[in-house]
HTML snippet that shows the backbone in 3Dmol.js (N, CA, C, O; Angstrom):
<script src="https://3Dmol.org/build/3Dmol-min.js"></script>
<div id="view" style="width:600px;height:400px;position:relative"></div>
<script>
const pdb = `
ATOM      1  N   UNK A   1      73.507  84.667  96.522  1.00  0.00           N
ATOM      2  CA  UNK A   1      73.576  86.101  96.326  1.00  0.00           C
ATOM      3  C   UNK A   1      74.450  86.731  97.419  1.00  0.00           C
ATOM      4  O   UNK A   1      74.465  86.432  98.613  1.00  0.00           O
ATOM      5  N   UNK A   2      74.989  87.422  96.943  1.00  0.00           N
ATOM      6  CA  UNK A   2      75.978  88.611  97.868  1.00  0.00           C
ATOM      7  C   UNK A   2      75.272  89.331  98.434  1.00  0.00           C
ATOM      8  O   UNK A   2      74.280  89.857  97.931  1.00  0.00           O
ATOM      9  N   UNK A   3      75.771  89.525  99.913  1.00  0.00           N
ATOM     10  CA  UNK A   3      75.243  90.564 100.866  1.00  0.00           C
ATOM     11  C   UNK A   3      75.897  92.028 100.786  1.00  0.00           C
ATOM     12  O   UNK A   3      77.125  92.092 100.742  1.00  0.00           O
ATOM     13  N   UNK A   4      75.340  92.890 100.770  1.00  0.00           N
ATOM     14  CA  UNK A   4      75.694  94.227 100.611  1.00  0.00           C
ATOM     15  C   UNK A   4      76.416  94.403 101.799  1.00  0.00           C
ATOM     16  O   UNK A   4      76.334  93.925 102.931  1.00  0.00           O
ATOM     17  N   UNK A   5      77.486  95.593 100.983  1.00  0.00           N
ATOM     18  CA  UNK A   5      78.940  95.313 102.062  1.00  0.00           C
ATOM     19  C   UNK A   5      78.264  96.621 102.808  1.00  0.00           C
ATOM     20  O   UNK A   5      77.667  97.631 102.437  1.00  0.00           O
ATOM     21  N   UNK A   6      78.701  96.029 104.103  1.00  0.00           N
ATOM     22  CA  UNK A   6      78.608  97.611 105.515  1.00  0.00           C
ATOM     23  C   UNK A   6      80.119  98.138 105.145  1.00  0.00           C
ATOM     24  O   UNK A   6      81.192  97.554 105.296  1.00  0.00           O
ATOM     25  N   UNK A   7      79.857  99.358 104.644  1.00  0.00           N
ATOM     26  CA  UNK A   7      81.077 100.443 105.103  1.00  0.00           C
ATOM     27  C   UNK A   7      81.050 101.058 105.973  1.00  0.00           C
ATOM     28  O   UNK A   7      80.007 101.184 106.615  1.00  0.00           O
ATOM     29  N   UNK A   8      82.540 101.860 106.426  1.00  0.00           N
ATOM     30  CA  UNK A   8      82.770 102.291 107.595  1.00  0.00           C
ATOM     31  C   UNK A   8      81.884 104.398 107.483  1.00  0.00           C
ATOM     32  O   UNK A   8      81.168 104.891 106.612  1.00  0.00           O
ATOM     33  N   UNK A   9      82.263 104.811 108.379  1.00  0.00           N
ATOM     34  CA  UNK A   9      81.145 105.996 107.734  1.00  0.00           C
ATOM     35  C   UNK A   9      82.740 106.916 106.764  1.00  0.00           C
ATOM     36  O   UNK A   9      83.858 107.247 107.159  1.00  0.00           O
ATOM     37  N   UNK A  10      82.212 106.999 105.762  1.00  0.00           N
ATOM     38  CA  UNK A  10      82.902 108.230 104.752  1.00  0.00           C
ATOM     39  C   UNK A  10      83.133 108.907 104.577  1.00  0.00           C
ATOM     40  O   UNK A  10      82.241 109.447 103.924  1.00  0.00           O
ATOM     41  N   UNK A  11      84.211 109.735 104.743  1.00  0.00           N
ATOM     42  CA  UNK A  11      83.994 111.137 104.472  1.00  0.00           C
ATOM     43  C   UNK A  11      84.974 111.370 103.220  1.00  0.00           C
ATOM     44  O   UNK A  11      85.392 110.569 102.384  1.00  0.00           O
ATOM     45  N   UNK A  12      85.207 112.836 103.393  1.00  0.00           N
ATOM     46  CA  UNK A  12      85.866 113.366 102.063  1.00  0.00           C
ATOM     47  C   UNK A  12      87.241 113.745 102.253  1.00  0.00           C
ATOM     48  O   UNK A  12      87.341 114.033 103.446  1.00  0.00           O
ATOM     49  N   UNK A  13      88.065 113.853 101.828  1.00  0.00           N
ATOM     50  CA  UNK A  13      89.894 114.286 102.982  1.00  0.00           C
ATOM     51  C   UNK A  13      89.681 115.189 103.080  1.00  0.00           C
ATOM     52  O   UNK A  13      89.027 115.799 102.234  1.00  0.00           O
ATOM     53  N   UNK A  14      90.184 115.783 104.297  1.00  0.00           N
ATOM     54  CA  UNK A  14      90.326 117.223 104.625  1.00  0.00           C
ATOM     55  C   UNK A  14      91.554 117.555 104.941  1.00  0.00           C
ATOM     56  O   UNK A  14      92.071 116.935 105.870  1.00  0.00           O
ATOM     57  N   UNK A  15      92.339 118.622 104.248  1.00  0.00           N
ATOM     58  CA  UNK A  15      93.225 119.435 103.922  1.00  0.00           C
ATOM     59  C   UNK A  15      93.394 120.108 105.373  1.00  0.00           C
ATOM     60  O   UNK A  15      92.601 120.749 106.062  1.00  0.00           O
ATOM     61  N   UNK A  16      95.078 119.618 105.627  1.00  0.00           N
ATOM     62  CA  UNK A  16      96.041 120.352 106.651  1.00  0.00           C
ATOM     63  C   UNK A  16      97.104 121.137 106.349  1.00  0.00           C
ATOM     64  O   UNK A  16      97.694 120.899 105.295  1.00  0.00           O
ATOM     65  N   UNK A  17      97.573 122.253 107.227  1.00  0.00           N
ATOM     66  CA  UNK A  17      98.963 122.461 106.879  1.00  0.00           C
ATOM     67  C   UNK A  17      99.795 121.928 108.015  1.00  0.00           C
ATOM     68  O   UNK A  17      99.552 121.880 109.220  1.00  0.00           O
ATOM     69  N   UNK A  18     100.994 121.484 107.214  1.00  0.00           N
ATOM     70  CA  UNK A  18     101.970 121.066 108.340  1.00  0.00           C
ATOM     71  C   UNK A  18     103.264 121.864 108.252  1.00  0.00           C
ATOM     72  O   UNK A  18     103.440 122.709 107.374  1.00  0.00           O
ATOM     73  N   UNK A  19     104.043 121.611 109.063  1.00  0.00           N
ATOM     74  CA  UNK A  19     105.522 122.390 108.731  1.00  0.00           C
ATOM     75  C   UNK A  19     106.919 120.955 108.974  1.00  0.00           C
ATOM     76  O   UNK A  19     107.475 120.364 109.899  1.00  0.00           O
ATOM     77  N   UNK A  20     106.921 120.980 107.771  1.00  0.00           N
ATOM     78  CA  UNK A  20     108.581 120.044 107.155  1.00  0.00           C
ATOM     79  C   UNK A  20     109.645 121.116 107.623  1.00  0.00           C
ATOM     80  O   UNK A  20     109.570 122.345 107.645  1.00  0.00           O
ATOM     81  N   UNK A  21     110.570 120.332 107.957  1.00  0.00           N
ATOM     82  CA  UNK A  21     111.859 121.536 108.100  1.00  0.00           C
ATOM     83  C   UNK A  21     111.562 122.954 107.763  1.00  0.00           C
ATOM     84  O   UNK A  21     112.271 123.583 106.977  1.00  0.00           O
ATOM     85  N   UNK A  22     110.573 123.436 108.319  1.00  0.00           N
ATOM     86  CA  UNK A  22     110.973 125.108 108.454  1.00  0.00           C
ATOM     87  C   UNK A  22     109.810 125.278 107.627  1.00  0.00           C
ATOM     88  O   UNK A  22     109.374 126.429 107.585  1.00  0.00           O
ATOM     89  N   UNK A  23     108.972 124.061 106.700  1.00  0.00           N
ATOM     90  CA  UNK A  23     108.790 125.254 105.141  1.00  0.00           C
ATOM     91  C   UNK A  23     107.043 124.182 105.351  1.00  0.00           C
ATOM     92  O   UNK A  23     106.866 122.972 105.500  1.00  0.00           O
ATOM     93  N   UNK A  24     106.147 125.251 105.269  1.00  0.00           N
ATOM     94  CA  UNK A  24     104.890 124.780 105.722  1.00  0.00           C
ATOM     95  C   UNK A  24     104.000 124.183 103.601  1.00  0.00           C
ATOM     96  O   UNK A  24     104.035 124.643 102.460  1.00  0.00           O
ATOM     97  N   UNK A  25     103.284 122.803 104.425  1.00  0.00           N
ATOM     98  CA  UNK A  25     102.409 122.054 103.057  1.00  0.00           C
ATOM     99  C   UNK A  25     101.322 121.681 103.733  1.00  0.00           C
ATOM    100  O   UNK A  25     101.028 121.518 104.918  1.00  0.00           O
ATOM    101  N   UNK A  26     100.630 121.555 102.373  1.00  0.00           N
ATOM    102  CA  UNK A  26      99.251 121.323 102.711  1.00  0.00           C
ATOM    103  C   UNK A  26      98.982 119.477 102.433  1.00  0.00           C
ATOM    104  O   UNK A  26      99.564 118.967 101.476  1.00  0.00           O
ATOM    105  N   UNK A  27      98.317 118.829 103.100  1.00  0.00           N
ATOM    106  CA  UNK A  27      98.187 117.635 103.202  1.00  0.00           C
ATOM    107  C   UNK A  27      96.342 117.567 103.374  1.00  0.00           C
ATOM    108  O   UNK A  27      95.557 118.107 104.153  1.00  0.00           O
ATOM    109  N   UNK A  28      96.135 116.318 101.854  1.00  0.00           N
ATOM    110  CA  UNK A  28      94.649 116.035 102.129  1.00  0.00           C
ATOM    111  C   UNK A  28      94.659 114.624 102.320  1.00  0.00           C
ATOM    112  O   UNK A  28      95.185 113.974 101.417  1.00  0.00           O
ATOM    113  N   UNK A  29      94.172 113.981 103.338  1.00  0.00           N
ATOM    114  CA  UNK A  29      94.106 112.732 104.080  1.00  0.00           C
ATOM    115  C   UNK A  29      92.624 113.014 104.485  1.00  0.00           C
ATOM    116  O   UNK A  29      92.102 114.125 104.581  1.00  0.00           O
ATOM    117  N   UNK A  30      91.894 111.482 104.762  1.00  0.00           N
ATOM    118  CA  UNK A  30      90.671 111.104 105.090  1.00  0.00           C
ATOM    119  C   UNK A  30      90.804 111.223 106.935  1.00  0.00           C
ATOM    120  O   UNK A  30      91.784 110.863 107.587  1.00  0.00           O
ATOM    121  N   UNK A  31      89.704 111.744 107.410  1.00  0.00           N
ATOM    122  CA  UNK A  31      89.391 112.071 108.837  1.00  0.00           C
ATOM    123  C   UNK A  31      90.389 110.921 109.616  1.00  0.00           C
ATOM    124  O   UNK A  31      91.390 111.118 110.305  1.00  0.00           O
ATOM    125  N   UNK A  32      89.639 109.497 109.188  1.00  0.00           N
ATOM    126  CA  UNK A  32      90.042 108.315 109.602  1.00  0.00           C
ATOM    127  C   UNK A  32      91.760 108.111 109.613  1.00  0.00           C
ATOM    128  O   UNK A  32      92.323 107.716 110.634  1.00  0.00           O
ATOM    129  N   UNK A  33      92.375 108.371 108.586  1.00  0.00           N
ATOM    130  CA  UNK A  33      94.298 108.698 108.538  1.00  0.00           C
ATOM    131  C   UNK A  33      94.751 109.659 109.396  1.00  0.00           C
ATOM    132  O   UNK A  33      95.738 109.430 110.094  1.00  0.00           O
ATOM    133  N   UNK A  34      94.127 110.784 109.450  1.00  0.00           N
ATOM    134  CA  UNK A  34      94.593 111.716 110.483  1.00  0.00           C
ATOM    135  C   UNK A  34      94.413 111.092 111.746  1.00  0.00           C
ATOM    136  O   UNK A  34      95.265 111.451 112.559  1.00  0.00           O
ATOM    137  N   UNK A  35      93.588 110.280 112.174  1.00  0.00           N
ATOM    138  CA  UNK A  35      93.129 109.920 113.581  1.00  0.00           C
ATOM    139  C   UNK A  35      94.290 109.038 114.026  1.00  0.00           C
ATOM    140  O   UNK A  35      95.062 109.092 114.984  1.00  0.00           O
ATOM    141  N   UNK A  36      94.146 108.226 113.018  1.00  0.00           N
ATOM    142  CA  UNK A  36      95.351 106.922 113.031  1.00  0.00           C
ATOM    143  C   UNK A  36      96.598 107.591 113.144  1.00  0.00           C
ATOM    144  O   UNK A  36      97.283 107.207 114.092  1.00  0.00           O
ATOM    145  N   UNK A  37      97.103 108.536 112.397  1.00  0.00           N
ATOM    146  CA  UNK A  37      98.004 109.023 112.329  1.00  0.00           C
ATOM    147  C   UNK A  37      98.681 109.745 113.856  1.00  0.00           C
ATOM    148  O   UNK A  37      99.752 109.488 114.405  1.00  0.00           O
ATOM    149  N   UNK A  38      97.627 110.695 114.246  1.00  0.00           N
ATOM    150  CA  UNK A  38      97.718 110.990 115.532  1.00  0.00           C
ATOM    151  C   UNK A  38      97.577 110.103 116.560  1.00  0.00           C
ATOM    152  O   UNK A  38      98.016 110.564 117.614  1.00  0.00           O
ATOM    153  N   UNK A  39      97.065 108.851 116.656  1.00  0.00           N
ATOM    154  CA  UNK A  39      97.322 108.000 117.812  1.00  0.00           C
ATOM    155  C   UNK A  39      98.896 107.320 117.082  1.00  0.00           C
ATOM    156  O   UNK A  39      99.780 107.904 117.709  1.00  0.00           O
ATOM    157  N   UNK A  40      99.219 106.859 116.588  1.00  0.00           N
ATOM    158  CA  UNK A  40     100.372 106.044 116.455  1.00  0.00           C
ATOM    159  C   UNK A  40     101.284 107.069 116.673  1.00  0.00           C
ATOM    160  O   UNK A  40     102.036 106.682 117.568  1.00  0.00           O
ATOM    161  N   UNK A  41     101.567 108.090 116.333  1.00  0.00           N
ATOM    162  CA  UNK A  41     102.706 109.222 116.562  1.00  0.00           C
ATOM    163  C   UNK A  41     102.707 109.410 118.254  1.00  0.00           C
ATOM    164  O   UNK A  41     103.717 109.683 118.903  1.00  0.00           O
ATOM    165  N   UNK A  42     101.728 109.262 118.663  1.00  0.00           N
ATOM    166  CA  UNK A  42     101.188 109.397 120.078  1.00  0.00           C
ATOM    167  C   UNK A  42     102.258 107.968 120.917  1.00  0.00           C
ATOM    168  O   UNK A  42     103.205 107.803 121.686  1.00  0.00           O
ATOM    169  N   UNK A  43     101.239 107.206 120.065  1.00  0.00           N
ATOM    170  CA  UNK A  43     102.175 105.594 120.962  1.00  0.00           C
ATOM    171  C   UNK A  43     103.841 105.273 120.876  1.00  0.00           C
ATOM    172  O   UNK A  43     104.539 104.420 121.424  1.00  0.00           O
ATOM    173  N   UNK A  44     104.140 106.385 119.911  1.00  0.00           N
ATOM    174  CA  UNK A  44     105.606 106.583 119.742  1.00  0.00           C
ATOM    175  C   UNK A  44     106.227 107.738 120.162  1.00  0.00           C
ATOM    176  O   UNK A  44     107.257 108.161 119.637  1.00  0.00           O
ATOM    177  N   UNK A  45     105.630 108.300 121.128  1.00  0.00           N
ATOM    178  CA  UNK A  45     106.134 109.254 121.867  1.00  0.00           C
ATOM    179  C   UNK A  45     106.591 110.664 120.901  1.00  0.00           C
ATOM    180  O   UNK A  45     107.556 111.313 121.306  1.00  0.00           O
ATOM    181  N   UNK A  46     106.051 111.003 119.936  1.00  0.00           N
ATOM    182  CA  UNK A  46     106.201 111.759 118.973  1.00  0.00           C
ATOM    183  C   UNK A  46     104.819 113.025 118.592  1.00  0.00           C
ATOM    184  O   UNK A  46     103.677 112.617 118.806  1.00  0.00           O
ATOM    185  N   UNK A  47     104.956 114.276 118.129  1.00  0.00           N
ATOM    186  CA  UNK A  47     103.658 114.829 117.589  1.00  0.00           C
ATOM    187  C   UNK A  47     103.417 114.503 116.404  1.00  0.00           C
ATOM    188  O   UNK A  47     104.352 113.895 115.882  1.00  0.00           O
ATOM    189  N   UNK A  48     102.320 114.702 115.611  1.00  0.00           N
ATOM    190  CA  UNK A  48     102.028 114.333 114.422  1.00  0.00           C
ATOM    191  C   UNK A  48     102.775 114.662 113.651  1.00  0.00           C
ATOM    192  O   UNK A  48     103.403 113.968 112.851  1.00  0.00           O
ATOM    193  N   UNK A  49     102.792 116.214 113.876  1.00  0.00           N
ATOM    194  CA  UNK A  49     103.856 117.233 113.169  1.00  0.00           C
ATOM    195  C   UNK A  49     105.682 116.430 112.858  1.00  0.00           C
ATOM    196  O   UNK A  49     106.396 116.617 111.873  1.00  0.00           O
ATOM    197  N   UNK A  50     105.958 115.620 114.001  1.00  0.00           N
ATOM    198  CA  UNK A  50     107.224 115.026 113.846  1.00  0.00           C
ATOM    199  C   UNK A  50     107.369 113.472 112.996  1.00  0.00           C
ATOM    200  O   UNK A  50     108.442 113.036 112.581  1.00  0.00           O
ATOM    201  N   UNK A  51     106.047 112.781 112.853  1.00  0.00           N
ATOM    202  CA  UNK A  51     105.991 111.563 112.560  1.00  0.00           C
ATOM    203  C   UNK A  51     105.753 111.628 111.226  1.00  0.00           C
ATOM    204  O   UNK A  51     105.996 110.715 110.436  1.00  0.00           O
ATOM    205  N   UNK A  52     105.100 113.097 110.845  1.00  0.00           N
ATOM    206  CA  UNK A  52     104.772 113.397 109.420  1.00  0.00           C
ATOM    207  C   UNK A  52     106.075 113.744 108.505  1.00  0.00           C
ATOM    208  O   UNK A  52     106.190 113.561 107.293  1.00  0.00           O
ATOM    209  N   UNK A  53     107.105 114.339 109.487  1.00  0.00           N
ATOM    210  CA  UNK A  53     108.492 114.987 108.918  1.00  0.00           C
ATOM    211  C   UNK A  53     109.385 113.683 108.723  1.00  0.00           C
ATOM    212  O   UNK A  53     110.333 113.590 107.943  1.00  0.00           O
ATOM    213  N   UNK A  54     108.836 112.552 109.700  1.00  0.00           N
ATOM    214  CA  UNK A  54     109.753 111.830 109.827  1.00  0.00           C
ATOM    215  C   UNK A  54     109.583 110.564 108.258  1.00  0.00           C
ATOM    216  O   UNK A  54     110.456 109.923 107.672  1.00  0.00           O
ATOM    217  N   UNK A  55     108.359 110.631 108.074  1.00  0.00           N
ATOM    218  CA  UNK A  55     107.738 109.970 107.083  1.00  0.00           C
ATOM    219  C   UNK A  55     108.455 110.388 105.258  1.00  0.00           C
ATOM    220  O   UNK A  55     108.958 109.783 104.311  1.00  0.00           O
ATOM    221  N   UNK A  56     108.064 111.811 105.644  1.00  0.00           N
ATOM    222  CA  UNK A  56     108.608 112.726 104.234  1.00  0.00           C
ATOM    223  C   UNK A  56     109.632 112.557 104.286  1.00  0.00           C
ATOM    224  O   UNK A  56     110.093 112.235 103.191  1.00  0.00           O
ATOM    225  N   UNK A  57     110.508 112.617 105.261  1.00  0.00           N
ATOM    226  CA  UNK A  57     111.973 112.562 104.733  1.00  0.00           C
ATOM    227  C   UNK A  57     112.708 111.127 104.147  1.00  0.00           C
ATOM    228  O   UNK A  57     113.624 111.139 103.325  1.00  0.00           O
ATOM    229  N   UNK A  58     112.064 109.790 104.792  1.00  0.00           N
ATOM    230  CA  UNK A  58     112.188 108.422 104.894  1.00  0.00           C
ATOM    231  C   UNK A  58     111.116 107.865 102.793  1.00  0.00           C
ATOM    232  O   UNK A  58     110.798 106.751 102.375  1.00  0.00           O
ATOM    233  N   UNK A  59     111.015 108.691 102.404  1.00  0.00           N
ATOM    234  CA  UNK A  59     109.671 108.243 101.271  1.00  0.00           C
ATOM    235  C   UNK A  59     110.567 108.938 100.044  1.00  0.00           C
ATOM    236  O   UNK A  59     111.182 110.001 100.125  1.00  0.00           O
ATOM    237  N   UNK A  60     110.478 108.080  98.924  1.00  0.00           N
ATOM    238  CA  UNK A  60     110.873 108.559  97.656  1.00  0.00           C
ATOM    239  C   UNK A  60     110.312 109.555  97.221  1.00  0.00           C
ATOM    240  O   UNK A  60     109.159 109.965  97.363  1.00  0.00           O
ATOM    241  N   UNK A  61     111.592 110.128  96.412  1.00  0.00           N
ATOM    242  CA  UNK A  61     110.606 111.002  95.742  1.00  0.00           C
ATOM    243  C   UNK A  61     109.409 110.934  94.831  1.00  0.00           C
ATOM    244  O   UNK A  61     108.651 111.888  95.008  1.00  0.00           O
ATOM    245  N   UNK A  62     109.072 110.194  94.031  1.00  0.00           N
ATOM    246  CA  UNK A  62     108.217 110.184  93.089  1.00  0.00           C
ATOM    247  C   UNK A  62     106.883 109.759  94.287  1.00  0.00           C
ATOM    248  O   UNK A  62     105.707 109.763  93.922  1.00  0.00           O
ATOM    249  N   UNK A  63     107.135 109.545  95.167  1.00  0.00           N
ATOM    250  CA  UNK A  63     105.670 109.086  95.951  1.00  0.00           C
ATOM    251  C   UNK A  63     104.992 110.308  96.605  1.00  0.00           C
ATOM    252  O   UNK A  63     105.913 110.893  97.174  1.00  0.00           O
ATOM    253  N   UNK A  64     104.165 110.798  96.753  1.00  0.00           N
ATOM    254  CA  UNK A  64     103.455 111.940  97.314  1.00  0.00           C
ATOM    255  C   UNK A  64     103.052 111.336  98.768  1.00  0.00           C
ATOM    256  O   UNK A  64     102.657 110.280  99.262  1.00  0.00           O
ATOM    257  N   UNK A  65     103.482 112.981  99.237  1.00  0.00           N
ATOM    258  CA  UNK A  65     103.343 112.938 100.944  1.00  0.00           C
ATOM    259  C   UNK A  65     101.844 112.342 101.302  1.00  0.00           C
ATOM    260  O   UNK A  65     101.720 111.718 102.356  1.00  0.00           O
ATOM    261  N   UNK A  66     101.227 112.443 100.833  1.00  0.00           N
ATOM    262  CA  UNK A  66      99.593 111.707 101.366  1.00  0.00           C
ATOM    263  C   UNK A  66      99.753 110.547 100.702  1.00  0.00           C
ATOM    264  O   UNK A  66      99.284 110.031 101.716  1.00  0.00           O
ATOM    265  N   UNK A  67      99.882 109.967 100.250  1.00  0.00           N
ATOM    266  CA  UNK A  67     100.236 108.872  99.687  1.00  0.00           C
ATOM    267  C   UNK A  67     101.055 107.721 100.642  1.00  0.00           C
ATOM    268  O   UNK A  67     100.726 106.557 100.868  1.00  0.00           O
ATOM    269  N   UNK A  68     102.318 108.526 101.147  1.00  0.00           N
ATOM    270  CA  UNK A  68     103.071 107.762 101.534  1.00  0.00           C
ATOM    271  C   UNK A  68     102.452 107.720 103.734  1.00  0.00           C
ATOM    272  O   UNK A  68     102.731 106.885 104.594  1.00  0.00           O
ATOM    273  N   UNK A  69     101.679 108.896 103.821  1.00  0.00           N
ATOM    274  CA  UNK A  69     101.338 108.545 104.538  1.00  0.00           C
ATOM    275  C   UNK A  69      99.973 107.534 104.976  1.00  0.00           C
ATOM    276  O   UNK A  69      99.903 107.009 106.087  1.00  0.00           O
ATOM    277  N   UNK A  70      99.109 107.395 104.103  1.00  0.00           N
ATOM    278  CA  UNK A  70      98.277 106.359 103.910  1.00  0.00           C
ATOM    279  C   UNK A  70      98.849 104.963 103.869  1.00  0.00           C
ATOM    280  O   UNK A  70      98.176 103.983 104.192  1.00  0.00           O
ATOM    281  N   UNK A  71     100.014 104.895 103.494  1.00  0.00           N
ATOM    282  CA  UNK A  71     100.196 103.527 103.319  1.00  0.00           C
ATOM    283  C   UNK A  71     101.199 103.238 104.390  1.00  0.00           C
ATOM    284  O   UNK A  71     101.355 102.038 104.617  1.00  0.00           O
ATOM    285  N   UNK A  72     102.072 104.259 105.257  1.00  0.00           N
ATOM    286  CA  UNK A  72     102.519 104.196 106.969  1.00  0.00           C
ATOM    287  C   UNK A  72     101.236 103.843 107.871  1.00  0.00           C
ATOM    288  O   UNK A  72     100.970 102.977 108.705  1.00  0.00           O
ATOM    289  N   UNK A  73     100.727 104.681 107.430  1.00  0.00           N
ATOM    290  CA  UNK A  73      99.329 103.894 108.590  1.00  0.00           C
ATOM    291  C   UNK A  73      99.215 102.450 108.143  1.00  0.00           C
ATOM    292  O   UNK A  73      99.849 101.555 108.702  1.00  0.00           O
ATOM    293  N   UNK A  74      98.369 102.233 107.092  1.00  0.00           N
ATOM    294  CA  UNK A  74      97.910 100.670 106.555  1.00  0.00           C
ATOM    295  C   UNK A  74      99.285  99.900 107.116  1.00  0.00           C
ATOM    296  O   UNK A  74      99.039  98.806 107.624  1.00  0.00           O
ATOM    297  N   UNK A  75     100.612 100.272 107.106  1.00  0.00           N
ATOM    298  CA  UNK A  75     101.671  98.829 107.211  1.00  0.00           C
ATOM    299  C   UNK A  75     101.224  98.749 108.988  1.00  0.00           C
ATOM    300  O   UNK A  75     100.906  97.714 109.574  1.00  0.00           O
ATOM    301  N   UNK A  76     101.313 100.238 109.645  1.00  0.00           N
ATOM    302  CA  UNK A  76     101.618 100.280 111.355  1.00  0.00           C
ATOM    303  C   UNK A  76     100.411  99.099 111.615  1.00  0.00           C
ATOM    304  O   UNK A  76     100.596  98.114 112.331  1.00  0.00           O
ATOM    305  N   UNK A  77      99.072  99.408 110.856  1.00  0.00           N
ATOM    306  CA  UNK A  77      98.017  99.005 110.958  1.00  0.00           C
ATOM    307  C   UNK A  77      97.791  97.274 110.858  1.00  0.00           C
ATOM    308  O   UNK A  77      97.155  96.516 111.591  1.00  0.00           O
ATOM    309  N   UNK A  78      98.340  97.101 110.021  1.00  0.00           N
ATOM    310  CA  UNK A  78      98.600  95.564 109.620  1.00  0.00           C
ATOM    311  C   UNK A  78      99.593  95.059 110.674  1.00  0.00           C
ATOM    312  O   UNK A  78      98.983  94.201 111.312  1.00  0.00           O
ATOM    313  N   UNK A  79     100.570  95.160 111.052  1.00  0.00           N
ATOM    314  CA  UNK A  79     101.759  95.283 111.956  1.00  0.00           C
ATOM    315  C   UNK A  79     101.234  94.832 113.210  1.00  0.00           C
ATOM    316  O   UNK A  79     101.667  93.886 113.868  1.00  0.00           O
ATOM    317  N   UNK A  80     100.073  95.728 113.551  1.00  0.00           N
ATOM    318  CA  UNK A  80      99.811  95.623 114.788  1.00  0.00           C
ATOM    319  C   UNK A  80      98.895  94.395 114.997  1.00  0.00           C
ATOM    320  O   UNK A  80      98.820  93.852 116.099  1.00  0.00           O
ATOM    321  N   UNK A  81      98.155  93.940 113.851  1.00  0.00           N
ATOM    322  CA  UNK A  81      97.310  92.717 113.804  1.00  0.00           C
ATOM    323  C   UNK A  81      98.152  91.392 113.524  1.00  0.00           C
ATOM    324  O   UNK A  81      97.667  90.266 113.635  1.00  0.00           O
ATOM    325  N   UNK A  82      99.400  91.640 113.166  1.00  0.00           N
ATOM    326  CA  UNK A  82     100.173  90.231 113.398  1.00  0.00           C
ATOM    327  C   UNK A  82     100.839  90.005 114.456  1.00  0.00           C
ATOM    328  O   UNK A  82     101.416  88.928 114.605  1.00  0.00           O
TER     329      UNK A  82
END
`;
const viewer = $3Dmol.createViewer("view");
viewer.addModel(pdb, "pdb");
viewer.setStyle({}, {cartoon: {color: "spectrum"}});
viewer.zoomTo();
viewer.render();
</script>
């Protein structure tokens, strides 16, 4: 029999505004992405605000800005474990 999986604690995304070149959006990411997000922008000598611009501009279009930043964390994240 399978052991019941421990998750990490959960929450719900919570909605930011940021400012892209000049022109302010709203971004919903999980507590845990924002955190990540703000330390790695950190370890790169960058504000969130710049790592987020730097992300949007670098990401296709058809991919959505929370989207593409969830999965910048997960690669930095993986990255750092190899």
């Amino acid at each position: 029999m399978n052991e019941p999986l421990s998750l990490p604690p959960l929450t719900a995304p919570v909605k930011r505004s940021v400012t892209i070149g000049g022109h302010r959006t709203s971004v919903s990411l999980e507590d845990a992405f924002w955190r990540e997000l703000r330390d790695i922008a950190r370890a790169q000598g960058r504000t969130a605000a710049m790592l987020i611009a730097a992300i949007d501009a670098a990401r296709p279009p058809e991919v959505g800005l929370a989207t593409a930043l969830r999965l910048y964390v997960l690669a930095q994240i993986r990255g750092n474990r190899a």
